[in-house]
TORKOL-528516 format. One record per atom (N, C-alpha, C): residue in three letters; x, z, y. Coordinates in steps of 0.001 Angstrom, whole numbers, m for minus. Each point is the difference from the previous one (the first is absolute). Layout:
// TORKOL-528516
PT;residuo;px;pz;py
PT;ala;X;Z;Y
...
// end
This chain:
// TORKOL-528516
PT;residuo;px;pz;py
PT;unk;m41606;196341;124292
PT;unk;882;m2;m1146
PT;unk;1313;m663;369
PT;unk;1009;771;m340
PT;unk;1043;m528;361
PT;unk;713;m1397;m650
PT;unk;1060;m970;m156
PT;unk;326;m1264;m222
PT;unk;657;478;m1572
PT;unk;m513;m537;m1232
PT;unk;573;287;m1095
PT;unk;m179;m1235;m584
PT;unk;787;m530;m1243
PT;unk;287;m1017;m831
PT;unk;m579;210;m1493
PT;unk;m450;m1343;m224
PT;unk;m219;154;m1654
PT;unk;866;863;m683
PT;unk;m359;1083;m638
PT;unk;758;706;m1015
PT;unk;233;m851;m1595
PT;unk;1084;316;m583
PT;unk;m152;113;m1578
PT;unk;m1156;408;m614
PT;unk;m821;m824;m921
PT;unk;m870;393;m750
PT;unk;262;971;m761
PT;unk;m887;1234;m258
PT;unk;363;1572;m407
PT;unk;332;m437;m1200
PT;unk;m1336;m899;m808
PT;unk;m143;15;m1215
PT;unk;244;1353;m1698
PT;unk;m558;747;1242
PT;unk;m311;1078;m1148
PT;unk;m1719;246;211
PT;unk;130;443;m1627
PT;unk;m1633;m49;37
PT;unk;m420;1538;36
PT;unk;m1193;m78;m111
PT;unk;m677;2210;264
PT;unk;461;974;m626
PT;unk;1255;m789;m1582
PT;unk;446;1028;m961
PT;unk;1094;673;574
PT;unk;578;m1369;1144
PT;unk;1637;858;636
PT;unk;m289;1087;1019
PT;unk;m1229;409;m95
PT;unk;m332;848;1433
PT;unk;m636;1158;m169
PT;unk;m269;m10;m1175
PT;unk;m1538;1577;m188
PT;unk;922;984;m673
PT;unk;1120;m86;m839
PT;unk;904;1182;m170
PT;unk;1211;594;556
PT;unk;217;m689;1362
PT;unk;1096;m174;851
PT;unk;m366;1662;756
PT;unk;1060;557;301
PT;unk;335;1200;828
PT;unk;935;m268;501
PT;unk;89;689;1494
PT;unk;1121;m277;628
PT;unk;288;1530;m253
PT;unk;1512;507;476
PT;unk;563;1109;25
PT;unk;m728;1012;813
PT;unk;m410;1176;m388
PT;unk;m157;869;870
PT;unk;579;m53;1582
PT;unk;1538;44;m356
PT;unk;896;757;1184
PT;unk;m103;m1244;836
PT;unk;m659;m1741;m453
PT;unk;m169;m853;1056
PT;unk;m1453;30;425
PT;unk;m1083;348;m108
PT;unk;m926;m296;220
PT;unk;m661;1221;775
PT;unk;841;1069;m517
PT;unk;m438;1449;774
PT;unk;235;m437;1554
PT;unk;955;31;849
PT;unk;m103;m33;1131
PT;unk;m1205;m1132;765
PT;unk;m665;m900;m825
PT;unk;m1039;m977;967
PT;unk;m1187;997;m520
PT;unk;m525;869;m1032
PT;unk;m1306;815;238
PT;unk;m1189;m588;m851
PT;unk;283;m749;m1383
PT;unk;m529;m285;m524
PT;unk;m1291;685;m781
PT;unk;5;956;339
PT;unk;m647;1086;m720
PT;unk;m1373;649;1262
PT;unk;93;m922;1086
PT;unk;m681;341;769
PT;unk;m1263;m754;86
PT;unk;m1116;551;65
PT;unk;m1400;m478;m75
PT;unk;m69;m1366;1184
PT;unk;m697;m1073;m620
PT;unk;m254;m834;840
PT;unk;m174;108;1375
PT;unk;438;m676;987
PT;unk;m105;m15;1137
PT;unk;1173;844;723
PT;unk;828;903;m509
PT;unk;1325;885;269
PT;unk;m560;1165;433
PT;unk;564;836;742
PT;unk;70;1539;m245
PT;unk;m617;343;1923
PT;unk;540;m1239;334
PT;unk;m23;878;1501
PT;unk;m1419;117;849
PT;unk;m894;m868;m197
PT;unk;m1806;m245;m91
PT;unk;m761;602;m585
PT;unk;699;498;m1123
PT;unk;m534;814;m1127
PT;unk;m786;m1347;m1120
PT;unk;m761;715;m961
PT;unk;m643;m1437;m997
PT;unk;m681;m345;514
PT;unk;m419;m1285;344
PT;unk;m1289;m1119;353
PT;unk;m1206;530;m562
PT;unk;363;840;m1463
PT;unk;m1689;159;m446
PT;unk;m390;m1097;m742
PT;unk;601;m1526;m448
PT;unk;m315;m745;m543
PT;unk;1051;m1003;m670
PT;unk;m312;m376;m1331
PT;unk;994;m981;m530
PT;unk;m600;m1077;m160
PT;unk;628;m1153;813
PT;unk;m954;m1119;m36
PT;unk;1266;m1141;m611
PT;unk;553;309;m238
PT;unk;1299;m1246;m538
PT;unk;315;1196;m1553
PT;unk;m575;537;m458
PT;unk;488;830;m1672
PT;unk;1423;128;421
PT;unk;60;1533;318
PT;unk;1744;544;358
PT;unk;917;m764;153
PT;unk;71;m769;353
PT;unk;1656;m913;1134
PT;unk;1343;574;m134
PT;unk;m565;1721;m286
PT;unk;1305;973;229
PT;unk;306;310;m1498
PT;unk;m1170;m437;m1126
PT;unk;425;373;m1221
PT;unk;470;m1644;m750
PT;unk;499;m1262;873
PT;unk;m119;m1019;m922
PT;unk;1464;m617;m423
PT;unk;798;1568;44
PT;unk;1415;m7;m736
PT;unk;563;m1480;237
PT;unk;1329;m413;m573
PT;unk;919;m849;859
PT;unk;m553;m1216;m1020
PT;unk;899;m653;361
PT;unk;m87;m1661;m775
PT;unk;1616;m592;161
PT;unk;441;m740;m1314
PT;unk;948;m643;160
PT;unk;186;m1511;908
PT;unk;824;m403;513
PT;unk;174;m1373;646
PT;unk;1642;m622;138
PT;unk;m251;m864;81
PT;unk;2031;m370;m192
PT;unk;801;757;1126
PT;unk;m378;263;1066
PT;unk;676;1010;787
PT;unk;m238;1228;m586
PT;unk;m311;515;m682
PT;unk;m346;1765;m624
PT;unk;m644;570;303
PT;unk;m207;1082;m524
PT;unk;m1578;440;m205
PT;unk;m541;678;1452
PT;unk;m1519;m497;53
PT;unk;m16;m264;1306
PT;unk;m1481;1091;m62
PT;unk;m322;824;1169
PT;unk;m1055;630;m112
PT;unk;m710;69;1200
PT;unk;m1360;201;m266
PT;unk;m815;484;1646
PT;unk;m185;1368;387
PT;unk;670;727;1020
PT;unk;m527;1169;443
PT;unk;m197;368;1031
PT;unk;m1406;892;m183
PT;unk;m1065;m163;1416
PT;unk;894;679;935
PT;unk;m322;m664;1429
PT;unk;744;598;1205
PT;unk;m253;1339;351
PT;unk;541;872;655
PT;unk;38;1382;489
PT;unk;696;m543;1075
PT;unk;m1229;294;1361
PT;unk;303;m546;1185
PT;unk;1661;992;328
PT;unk;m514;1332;m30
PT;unk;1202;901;727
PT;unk;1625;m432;m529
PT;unk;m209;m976;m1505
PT;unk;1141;220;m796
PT;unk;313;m1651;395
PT;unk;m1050;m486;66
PT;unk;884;m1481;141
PT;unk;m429;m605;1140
PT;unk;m335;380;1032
PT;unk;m478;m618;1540
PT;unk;1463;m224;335
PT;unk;1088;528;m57
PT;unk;940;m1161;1296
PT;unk;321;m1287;m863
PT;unk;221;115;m1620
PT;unk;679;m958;m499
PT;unk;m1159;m1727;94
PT;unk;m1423;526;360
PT;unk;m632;m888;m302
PT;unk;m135;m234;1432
PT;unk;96;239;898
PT;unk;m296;m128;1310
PT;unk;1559;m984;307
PT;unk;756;685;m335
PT;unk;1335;m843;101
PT;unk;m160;m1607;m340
PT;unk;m553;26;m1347
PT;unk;m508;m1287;m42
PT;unk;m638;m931;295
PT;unk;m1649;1030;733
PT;unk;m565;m825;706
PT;unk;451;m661;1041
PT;unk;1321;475;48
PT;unk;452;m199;1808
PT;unk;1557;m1185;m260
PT;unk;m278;m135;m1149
PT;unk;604;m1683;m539
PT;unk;m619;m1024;691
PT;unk;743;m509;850
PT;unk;m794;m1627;1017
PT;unk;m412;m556;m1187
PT;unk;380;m397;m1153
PT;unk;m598;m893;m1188
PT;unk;m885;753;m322
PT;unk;m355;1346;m390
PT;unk;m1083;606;m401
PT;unk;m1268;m101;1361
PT;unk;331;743;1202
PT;unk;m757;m299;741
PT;unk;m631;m1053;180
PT;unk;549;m513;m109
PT;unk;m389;m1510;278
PT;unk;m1756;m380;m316
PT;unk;212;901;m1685
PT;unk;m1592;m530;m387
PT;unk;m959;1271;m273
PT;unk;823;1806;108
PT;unk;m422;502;m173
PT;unk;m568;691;1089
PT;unk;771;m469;1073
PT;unk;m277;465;1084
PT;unk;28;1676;591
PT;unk;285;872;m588
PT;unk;47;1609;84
PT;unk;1381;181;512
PT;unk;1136;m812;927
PT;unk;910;301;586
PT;unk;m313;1545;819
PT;unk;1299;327;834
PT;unk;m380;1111;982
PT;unk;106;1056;m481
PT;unk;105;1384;785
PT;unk;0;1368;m596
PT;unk;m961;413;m1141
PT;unk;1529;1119;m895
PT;unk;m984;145;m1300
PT;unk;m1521;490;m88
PT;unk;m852;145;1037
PT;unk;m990;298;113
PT;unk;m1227;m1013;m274
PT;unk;551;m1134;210
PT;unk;m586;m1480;m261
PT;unk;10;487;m1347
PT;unk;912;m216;m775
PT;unk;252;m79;m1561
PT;unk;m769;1163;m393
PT;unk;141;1176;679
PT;unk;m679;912;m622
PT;unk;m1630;m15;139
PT;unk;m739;m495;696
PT;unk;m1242;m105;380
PT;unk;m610;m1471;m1182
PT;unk;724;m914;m495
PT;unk;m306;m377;m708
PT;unk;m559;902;m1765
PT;unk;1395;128;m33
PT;unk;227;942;m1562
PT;unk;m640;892;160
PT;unk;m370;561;782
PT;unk;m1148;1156;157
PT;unk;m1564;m405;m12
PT;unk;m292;m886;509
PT;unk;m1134;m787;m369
PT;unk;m207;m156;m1375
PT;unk;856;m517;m1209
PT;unk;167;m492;m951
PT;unk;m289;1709;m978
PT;unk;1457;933;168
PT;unk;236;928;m708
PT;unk;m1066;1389;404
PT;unk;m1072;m225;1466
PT;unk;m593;817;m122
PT;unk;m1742;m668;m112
PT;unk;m283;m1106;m606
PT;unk;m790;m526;m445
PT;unk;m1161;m108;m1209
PT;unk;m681;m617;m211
PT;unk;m1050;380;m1830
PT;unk;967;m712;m1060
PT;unk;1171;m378;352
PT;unk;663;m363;m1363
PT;unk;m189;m1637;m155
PT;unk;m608;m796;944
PT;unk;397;m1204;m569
PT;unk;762;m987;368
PT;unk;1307;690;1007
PT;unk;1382;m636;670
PT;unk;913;1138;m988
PT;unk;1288;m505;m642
PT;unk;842;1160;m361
PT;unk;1364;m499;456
PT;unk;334;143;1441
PT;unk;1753;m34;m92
PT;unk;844;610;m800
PT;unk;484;m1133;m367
PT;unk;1427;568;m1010
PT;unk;1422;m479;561
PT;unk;968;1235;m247
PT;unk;1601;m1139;m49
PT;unk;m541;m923;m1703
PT;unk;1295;m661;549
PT;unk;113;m691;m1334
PT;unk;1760;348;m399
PT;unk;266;419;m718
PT;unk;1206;1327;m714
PT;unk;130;m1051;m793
PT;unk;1258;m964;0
PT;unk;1083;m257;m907
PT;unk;1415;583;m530
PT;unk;m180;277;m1280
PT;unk;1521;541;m426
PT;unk;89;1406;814
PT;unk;m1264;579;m62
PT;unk;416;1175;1105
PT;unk;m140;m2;1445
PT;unk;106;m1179;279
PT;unk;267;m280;1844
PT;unk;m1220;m629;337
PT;unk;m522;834;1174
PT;unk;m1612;m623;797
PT;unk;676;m872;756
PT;unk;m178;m1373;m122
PT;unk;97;m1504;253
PT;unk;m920;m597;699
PT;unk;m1017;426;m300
PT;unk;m1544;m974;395
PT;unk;m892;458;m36
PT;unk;m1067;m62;832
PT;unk;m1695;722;351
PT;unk;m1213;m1123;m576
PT;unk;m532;769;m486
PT;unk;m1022;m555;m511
PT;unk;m1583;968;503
PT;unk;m527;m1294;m97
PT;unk;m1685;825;497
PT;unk;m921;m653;m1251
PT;unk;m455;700;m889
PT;unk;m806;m170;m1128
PT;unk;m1723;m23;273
PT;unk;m692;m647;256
PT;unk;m1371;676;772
PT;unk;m1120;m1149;m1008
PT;unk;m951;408;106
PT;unk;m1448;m145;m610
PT;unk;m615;m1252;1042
PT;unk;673;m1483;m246
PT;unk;m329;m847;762
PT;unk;m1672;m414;58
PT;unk;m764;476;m1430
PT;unk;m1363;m114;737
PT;unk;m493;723;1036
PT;unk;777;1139;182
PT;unk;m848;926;512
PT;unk;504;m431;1520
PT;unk;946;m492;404
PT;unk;1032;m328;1336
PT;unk;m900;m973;488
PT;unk;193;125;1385
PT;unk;m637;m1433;1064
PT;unk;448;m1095;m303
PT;unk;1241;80;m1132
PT;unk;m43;m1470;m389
PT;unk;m1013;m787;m757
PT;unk;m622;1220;m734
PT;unk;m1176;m566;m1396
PT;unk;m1200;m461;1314
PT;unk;m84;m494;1065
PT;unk;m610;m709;803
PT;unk;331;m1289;m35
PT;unk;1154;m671;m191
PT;unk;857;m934;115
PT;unk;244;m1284;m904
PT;unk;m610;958;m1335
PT;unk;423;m1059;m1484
PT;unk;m1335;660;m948
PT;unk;103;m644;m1205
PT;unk;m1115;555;m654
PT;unk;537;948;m1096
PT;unk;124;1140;906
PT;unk;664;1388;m761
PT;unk;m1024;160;m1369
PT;unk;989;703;m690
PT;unk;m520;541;m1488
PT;unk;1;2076;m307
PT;unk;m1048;m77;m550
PT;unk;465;1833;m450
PT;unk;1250;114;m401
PT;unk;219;468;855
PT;unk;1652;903;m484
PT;unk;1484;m572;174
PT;unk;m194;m1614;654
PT;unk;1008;m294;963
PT;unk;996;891;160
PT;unk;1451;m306;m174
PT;unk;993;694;748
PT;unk;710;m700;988
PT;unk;m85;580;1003
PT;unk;1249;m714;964
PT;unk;1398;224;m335
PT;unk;1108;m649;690
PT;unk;1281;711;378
PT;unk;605;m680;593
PT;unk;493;926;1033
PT;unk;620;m704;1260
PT;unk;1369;937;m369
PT;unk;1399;m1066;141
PT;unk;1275;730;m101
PT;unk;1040;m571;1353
PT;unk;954;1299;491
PT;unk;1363;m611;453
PT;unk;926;669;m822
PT;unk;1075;m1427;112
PT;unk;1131;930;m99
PT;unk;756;413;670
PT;unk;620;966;m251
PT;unk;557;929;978
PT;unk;1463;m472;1053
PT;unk;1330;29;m1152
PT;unk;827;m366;440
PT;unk;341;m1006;55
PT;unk;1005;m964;847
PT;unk;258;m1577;50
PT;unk;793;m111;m900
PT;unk;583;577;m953
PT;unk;841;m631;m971
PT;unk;m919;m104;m1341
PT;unk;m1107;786;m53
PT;unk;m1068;m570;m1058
PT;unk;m687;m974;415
PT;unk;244;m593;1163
PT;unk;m976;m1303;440
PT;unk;626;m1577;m234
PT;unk;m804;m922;m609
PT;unk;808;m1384;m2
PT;unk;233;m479;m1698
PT;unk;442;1064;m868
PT;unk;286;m18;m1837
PT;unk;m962;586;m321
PT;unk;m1137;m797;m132
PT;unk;m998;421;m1158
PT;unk;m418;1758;101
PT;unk;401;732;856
PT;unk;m723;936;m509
PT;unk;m1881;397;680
PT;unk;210;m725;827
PT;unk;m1697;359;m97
PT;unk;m857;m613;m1022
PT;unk;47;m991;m598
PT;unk;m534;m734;m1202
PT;unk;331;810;m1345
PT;unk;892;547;m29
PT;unk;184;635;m1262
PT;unk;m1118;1700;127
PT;unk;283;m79;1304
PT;unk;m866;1599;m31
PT;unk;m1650;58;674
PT;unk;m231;m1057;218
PT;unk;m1310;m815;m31
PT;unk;m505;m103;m1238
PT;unk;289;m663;m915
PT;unk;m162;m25;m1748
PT;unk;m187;1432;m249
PT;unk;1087;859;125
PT;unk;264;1358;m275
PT;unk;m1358;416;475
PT;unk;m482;640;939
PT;unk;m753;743;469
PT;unk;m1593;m648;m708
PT;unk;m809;m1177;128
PT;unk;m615;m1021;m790
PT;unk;44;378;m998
PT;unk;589;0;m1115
PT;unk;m50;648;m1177
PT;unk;35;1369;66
PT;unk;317;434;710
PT;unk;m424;1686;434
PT;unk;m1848;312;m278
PT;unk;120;m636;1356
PT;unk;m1511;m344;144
PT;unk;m1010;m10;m1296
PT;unk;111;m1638;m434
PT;unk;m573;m272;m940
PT;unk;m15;988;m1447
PT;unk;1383;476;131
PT;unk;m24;1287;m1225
PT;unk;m759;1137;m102
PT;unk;m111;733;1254
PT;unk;m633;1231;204
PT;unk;m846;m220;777
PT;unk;m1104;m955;m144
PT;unk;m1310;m384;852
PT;unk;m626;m1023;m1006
PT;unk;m405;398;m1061
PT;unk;m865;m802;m559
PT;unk;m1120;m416;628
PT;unk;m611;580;816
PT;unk;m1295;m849;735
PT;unk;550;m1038;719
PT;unk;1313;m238;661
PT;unk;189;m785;913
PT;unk;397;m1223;m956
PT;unk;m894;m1092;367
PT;unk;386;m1359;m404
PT;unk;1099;m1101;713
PT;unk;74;210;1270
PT;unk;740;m335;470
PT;unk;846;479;1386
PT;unk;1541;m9;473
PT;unk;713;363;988
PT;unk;m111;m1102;921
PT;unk;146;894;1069
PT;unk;m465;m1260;1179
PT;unk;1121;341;1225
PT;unk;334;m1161;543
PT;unk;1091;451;1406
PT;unk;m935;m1025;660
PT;unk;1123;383;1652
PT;unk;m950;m1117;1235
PT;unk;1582;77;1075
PT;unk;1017;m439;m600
PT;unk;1412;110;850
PT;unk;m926;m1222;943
PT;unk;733;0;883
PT;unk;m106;m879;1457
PT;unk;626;m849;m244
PT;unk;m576;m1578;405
PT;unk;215;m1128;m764
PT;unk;1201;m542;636
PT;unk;378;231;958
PT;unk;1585;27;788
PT;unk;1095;407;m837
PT;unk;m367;897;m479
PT;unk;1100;581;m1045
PT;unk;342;m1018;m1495
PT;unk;595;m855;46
PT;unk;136;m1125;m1274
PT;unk;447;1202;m633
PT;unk;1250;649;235
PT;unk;861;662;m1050
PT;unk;m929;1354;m644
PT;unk;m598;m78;267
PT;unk;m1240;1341;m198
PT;unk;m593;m516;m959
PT;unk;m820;m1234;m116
PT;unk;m1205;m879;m66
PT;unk;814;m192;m1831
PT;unk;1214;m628;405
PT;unk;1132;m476;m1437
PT;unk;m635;1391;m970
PT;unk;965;1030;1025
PT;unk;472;1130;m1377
PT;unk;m1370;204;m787
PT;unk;m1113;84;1188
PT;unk;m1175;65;m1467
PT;unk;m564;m228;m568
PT;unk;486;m2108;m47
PT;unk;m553;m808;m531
PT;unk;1230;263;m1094
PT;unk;1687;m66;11
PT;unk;649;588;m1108
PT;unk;m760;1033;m826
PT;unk;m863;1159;311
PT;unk;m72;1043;m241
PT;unk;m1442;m30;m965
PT;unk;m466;m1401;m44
PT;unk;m779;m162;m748
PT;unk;m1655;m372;609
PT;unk;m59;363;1223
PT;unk;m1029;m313;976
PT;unk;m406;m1264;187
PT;unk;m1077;m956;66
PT;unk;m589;m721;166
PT;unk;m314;m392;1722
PT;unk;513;m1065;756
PT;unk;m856;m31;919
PT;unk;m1155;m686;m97
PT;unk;m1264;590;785
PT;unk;m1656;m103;m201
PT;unk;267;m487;1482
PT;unk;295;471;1458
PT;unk;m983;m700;975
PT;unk;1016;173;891
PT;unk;m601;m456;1723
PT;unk;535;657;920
PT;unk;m1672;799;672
PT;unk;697;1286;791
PT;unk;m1004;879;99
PT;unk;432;1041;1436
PT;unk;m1420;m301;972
PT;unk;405;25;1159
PT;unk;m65;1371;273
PT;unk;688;1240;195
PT;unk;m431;1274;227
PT;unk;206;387;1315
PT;unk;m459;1002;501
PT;unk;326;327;1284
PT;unk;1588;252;795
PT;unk;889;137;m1171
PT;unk;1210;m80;902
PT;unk;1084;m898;m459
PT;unk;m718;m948;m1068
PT;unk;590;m1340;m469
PT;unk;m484;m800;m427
PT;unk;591;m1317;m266
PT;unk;m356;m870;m1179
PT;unk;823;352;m1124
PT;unk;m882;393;m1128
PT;unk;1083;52;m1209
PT;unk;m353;m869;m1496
PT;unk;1096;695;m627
PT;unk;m181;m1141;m1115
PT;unk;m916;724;m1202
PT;unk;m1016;m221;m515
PT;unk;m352;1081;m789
PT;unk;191;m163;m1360
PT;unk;550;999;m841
PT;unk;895;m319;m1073
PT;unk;m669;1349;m1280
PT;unk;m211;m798;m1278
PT;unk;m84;736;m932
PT;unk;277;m148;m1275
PT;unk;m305;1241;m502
PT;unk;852;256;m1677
PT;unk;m1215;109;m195
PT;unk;177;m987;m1332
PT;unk;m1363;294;m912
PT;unk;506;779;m1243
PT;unk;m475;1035;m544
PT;unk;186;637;m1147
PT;unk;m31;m843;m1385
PT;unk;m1032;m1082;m151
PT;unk;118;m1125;m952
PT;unk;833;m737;60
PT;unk;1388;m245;1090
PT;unk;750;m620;618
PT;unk;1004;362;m272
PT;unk;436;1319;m272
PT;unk;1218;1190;578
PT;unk;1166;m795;m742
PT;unk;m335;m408;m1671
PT;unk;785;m188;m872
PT;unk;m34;m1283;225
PT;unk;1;m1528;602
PT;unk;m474;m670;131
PT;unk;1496;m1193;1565
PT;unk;m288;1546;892
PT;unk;453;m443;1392
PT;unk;1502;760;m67
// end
């Protein structure tokens, strides 16, 4: 995860978000309308996160901000570009030809549905990647004492001029209430940023996250961090 700062608290609640549309003529070119997992794998065959691709935008003090699932063919250089950010690399490690990047997202987008890469589309503009996934079901639910229906999310952001002012904390919250909105089984969101990362660790303790532990995984120590749904209104 790349180096981000406490955001502004969103402080909007589930009412500013469930009648929100973004414009056609902005949302048409990222492919919103495309079945989980994107177009180029074909469907997974399974929805294990309740449509990701149907959970329409949400407001936040930067503007209205949405998740839409990746389409390797359509967005492999812009996300590969990023991986290949020394600050992104750093913790995501997928530097190197877009084939790296693509062998990931292909894992994910030609999978049973319980990893969903997304950009993350502000104001129109894909800014930031997000990976939405079914943390019981992940080698992390080895690690902590996972619950049915756990969500993970692991985010970067993209460009360096969104890095440093609050915007990963604001779209941390954002996505979290995503979550929690259109996943009633899931009780709680869960991250595991790498405990090196302070500015990571901040935005999603801004973002409403709780830190619970440190937690040793195979390619870090991280911090393990969660949203409790009894909490949401609360943190």
């Amino acid at each position: 995860m790349p180096p981000t700062e406490a955001g502004t608290d969103t402080g909007a609640g589930t009412d500013d978000t469930v009648e929100l549309r973004l414009p056609d003529e902005l949302v048409a070119p990222f492919g919103t309308d495309q079945p989980l997992g994107g177009e180029q794998d074909g469907d997974p065959g399974g929805d294990l996160l309740d449509g990701v691709a149907e959970w329409g935008p949400a407001t936040t003090p930067l503007g209205v901000f949405q998740l839409v699932p990746v389409r390797v063919r359509r967005d492999l250089a812009l996300i590969s570009r990023w991986m290949n950010d020394p600050a992104v690399a750093a913790f995501w490690e997928l530097a190197g030809p877009e084939t790296v990047t693509a062998a990931h997202l292909r894992a994910q987008t030609g999978g049973d549905g319980r990893s969903v890469p997304c950009l993350g589309v502000l104001g129109g503009v894909p800014m930031s990647y997000f990976e939405i996934y079914r943390a019981d079901l992940d080698p992390l639910a080895r690690h902590y004492p996972a619950r049915p229906h756990d969500t993970g999310v692991h985010l970067l952001i993209g460009g360096v001029a969104d890095r440093g002012r609050g915007v990963g904390g604001a779209l941390l919250r954002a996505v979290a209430d995503l979550v929690l909105d259109n996943r009633p089984r899931c009780a709680r969101v869960v991250a595991e940023p790498d405990l090196r990362n302070t500015p990571s660790v901040s935005a999603f303790l801004t973002a409403g996250f709780r830190f619970c532990a440190e937690v040793d995984l195979p390619d870090k120590r991280a911090a393990l961090m969660i949203r409790d749904r009894v909490l949401r209104h609360l943190l």
